[in-house]
N, C-alpha and C positions, 0 to 999 in steps of 0.2 A: 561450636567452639571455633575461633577467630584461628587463621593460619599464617604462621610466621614466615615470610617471602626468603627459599635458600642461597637465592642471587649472594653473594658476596658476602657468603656464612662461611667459617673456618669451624667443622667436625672431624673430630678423631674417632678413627675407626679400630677399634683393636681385630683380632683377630683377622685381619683384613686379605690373609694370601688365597682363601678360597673359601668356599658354601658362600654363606649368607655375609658374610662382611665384605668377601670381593664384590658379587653383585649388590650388596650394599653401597658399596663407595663410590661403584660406575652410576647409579641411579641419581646420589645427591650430585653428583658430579654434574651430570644431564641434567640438572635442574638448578645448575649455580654453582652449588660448595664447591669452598677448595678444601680439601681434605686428606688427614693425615695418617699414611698408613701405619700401623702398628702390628710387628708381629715374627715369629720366628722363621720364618721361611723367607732369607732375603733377595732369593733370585725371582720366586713367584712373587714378592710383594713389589719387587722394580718392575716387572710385565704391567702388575695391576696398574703401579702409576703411570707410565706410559699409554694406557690406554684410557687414561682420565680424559675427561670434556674442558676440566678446566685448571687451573695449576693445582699442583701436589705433588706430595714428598714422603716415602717412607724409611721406617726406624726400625733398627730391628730390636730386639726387647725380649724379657722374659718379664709377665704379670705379675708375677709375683715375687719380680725383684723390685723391691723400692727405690734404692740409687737409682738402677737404671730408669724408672719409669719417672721419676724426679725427673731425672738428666730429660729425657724426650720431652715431658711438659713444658720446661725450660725453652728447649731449642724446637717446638713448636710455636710456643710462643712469639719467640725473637724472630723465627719467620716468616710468620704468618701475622703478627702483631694481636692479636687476640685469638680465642674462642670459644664458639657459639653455644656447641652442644658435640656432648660425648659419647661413643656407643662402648658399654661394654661387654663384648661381645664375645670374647675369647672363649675358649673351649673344648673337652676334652669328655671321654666317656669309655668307660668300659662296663662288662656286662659279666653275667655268668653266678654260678650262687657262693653266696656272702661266706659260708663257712671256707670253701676252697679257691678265693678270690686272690687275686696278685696284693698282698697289701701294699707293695708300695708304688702299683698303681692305683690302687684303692684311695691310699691319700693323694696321688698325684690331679685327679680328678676333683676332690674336695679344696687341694690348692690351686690349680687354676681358674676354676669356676667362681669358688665364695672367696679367696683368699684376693684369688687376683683380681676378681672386682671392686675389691676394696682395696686393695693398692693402686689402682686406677684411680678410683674416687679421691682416694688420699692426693695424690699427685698432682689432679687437675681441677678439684675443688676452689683452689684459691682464683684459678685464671677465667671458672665459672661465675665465679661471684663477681669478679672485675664487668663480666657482661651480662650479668644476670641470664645465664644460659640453662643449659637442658643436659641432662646424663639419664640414658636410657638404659638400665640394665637391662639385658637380656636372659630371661630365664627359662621358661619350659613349660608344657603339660606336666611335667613329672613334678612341678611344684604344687600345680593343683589336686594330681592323686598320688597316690605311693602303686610301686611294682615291681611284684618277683623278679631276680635278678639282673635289678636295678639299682643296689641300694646308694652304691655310692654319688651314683648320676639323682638321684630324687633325692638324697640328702641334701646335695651342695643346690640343686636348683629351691630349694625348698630354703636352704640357711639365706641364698642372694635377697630370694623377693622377700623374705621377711628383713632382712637387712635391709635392702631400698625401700622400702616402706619407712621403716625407723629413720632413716637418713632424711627422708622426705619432709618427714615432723623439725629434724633439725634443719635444717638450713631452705626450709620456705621462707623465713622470713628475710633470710639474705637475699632473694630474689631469683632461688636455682631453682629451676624447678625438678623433682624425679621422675624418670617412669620406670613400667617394671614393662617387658615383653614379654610375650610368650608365643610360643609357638610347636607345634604337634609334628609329628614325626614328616619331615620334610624330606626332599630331596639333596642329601648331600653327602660330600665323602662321609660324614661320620654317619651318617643312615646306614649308607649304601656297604662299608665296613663293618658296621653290627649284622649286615640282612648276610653274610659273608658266612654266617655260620648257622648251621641248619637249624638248630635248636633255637635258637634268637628267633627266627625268622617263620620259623613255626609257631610259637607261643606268641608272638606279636600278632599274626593272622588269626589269632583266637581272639584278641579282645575284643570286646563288643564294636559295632559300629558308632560313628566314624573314626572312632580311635587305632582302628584297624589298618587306616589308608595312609599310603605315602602319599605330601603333596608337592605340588611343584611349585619348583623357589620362588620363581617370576610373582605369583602373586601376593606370597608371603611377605617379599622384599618389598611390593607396594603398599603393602598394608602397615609395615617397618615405615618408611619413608612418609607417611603420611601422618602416623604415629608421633614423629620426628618434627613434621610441620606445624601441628596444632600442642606440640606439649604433653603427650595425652599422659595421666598418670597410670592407664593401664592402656595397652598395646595388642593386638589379639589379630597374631597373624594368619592365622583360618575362623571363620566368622563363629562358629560353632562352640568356643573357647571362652567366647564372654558368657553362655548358658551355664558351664561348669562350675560358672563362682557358687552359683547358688547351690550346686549339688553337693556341694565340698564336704558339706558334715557324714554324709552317707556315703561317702567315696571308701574312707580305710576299712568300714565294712563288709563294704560288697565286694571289694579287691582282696579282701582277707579270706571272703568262703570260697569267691571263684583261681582262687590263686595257687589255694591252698589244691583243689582240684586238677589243677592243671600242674603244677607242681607235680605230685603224685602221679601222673599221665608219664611225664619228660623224665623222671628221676631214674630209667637204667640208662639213660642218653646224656645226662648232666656231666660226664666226664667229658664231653667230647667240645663242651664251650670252652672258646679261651678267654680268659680273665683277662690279658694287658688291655693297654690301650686299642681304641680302635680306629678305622682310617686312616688317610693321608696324614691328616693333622696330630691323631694321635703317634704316627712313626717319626714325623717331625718333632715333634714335645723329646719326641724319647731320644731323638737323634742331637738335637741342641743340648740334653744336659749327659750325654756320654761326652758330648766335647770333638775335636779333631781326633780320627783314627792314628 
């Protein structure tokens, strides 16, 4: 597959104040882009631009505001003059079991993730078509399987890729192309925030290999970036992730007798998870819609 030169590419980066979108945007940056950050944390997201390679500028924003995400597409546009390709990368998670879950972090999760990726798309789909560019949603392992006290994190990654896919049918023929990403438990605040409570963090070290391993960003983000260069309609940022398509049928299965197990193991300790958000990113999500103290 032919790879598109990011020299003097304008990409939006949502999520872009930390994990995978900050070292995302320093990498296209190293390699050309100028790029736009997007996202709720507006003093880390002024650090990230500053330490770009090449011009850039960020927005602060909530995904799953449509004015406001309009309003940014606009005024990236105007100045930047086009763009290329879009990451939608935004994100949030919480854990702990579904009956005794925060529900409204429970939706909060299912609106950032599915919601706000398609207010992204909505937003910047028209300035995609002006360049026949690229929107890379980013979605998850947990699209590819389901897992205990996951639901709401493997719902919304599960609603996106099936959503980008559909998208993809639409608007190929205007010249955008889609991908879907994915990627297995990495190194990031929001990992490192889930691994924060014991029970998380012991159930996770039970799944089978290599779904077991934290990985490190650095090469995930290269695998993203390159994802990005050639178009790819599917992304797969630990090597081991493009094997799973094919498992997919026997996944809710097997996750269903060994869950079910392991479940039954955690259950007089299941008090002790917390349901909110989790990470930096998720105390930020929850700090931007309380508002000014």
């Amino acid at each position: 597959m032919s790879k598109v030169s990011l020299e003097g590419q304008v990409v939006v980066v949502t999520g872009a104040a930390r994990g995978v979108g900050e070292l995302l945007a320093r990498k296209l940056s190293a390699r050309g882009a100028r790029v736009a950050l997007v996202g709720l944390e507006e003093a880390e997201l002024k650090q990230v631009a500053e330490r770009l390679h090449t011009e850039g500028h960020h927005w602060y924003a909530d995904v799953t505001d449509h004015e406001a995400m309009a309003r940014v597409a606009g005024e990236v546009k105007e100045r930047f003059g086009k763009v290329d390709a879009v990451v939608a990368n935004a994100g949030v998670a919480s854990g702990g079991p579904f009956l005794g879950s925060d529900p409204v972090a429970w939706r909060r999760v299912i609106e950032v993730n599915l919601i706000g990726g398609a207010v992204t798309a909505r937003a910047f789909l028209p300035v995609l078509m002006e360049s026949r560019g690229y929107l890379l949603q980013i979605a998850s392992l947990a699209a590819l399987t389901p897992a205990p006290m996951m639901t709401a994190y493997c719902a919304s990654k599960s609603g996106v890729e099936a959503y980008a896919h559909a998208l993809r049918a639409e608007v190929g023929y205007k010249g955008v192309k889609v991908g879907v990403g994915y990627l297995s438990w990495t190194d990031t605040d929001m990992v490192r925030g889930a691994d924060e409570n014991d029970v998380m963090r012991e159930l996770r070290a039970r799944l089978p290999w290599p779904s077991n391993k934290t990985y490190p960003l650095g090469p995930a983000v290269d695998r993203l970036v390159a994802g990005i260069e050639r178009r790819s309609a599917h992304v797969y940022a630990q090597w081991w992730l493009r094997g799973m398509q094919g498992l997919r049928p026997y996944l809710p299965g097997v996750i269903a007798a060994v869950g079910q197990r392991e479940m039954r193991r955690f259950e007089p300790r299941l008090g002790e998870v917390t349901t909110g958000l989790v990470g930096a990113g998720g105390s930020a999500d929850a700090d931007a819609r309380r508002g000014p103290s």
